[in-house]
Phi, psi and omega in degrees: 000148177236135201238141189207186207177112196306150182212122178196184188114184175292153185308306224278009176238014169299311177315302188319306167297300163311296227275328160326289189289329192277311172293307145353339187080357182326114164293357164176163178237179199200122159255139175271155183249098149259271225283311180247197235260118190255023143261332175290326186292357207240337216266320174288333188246022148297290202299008129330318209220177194253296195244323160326149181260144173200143215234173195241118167204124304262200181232176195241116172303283174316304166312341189250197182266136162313328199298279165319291183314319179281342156340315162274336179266359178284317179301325169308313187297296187330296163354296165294300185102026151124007171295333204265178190210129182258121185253141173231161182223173167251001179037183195281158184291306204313313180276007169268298185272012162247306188275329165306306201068031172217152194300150194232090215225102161047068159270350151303315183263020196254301167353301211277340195295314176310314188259014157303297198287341152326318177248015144287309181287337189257001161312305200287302166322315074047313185095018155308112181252127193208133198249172149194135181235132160221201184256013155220054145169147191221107177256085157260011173221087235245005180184153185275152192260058151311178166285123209271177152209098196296350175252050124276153194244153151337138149232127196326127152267145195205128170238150148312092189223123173284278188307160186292318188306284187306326175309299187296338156320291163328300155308334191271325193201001189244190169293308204216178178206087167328128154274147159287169180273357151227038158295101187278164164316303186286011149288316180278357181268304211254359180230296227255305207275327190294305201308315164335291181296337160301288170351271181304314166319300170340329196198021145062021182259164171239138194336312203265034154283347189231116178274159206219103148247134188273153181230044146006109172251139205223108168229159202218134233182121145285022181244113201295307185316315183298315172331288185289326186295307182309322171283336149315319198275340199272316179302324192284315173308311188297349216262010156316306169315130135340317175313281229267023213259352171294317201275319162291327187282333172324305163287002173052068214210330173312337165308335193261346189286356174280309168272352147288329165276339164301313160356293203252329259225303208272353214013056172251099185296324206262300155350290174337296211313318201272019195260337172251143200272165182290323174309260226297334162294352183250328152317319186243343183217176209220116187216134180164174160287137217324311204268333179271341166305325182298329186304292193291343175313326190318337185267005172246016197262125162098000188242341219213124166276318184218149163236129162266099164348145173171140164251151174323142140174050153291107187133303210276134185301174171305338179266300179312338184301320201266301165317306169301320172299324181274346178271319159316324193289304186295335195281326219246015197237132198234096189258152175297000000 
């Protein structure tokens, strides 16, 4: 199993951090796109680091043109010397148009459309001559007519996906695939990993050409209550959503999601913590001491080619947030 691990906070502590993680032994690292720009984050903790591999989980797709985006990540690959991997998502209808301002339209097929016209730029960079018209984007000019460079390779793409649709998107055209953090082991074996293999049977491709990393929420604590209730909250917070509403039912939970969102609606965090019961947190997430975390990682051994390590936080103040993150490093980080 290979193991990676989020780098965030103020910029000026990205660099610090990758290079942190990188002596750890970590095999990649991963900037999130909220407050900034998780290319610029990541762009920081390459100039950091050496050897680590390190990615966008994710960038947000739809706001930008494919066009840029892959622009940026050929430079970012460059950067690197062939490290990074560029991850995208489609994020929510509501934060593409309130905060985007840009339309929320069939995002599985606009997805996979995307990352078509991505390695159409980066073919034409190569010196390929290639267009692409499809039904939500038209490149016909897809690189300025430089000096090609024909030894460069695609940089690996991962998309985000919870559901089987995006999930066979996946199987179809990227590298990887994100799981959600409460995506449990039996959700990605029995939902997320068949759809990977249609996806790829589809277009003559095999499954394990799409890599599956799952994103474990993890807290880690010898005081078990504190382990759990934090990791209770974070599951309660996503479990808010609609999206993720597949994922309860699996576990025969969906019943509970009306009164999670009055919950969250009431802001009463301790409602939350108790709407999830212990069998289902311990189904999707891992809270315990250094040693029963190691234990329990085992259940994501044989479903997840890599897990990125993440802690609650939604809840938990800032220095616990940071204690936990130093406890991941230590139970999950293999230093050289």
């Amino acid at each position: 199993m290979e193991y990676g691990i989020g780098v965030g906070g103020p910029l000026r502590m990205i660099g610090p951090m990758a290079k942190m993680v990188e002596d750890a032994g970590f095999e990649s690292c991963w900037a999130a796109e909220t407050v900034n720009t998780a290319f610029v984050a990541a762009g920081a903790a390459i100039a950091a680091t050496e050897r680590i591999k390190v990615g966008t989980a994710i960038a947000l797709a739809f706001p930008r043109s494919p066009t840029i985006t892959a622009m940026t990540a050929w430079d970012l690959d460059e950067l690197s010397g062939g490290r990074f991997i560029c991850g995208l998502g489609s994020q929510v209808k509501r934060v593409n148009e309130n905060r985007f301002s840009v339309p929320f339209e069939h995002p599985a097929p606009k997805l996979k459309e995307y990352a078509e016209v991505m390695r159409t730029v980066w073919a034409a960079n190569r010196g390929e001559d290639v267009v692409h018209e499809g039904r939500f984007y038209n490149v016909t000019m897809p690189t300025f007519h430089g000096r090609p460079q024909p030894d460069r390779k695609d940089v690996p793409i991962y998309i985000a996906a919870v559901g089987p649709i995006m999930s066979r998107v996946c199987g179809a055209v990227a590298d990887g695939l994100f799981g959600h953090p409460i995506a449990s082991p039996l959700y990605l074996r029995e939902v997320v990993r068949p759809a990977i293999a249609e996806g790829a049977e589809s277009v003559g491709r095999k499954a394990e050409e799409c890599n599956l990393t799952a994103s474990p929420l993890i807290s880690i604590s010898d005081d078990l209550d504190l382990a759990r209730s934090e990791v209770k909250l974070q599951i309660a917070f996503y479990a808010t959503t609609r999206t993720y509403k597949q994922i309860l039912a699996l576990h025969g939970r969906e019943h509970i999601i009306g009164d999670l969102r009055d919950a969250f609606g009431a802001r009463d965090k301790g409602r939350m913590i108790d709407l999830i019961d212990d069998e289902l947190c311990d189904a999707i997430a891992v809270a315990g001491n250094p040693a029963e975390v190691k234990d329990r990682i085992g259940d994501w051994d044989g479903v997840a080619d890599r897990l990125m390590v993440s802690g609650p936080w939604y809840g938990p103040s800032p220095g616990r947030v940071m204690e936990n993150y130093q406890a991941l490093v230590e139970v999950f980080g293999s230093p050289r």
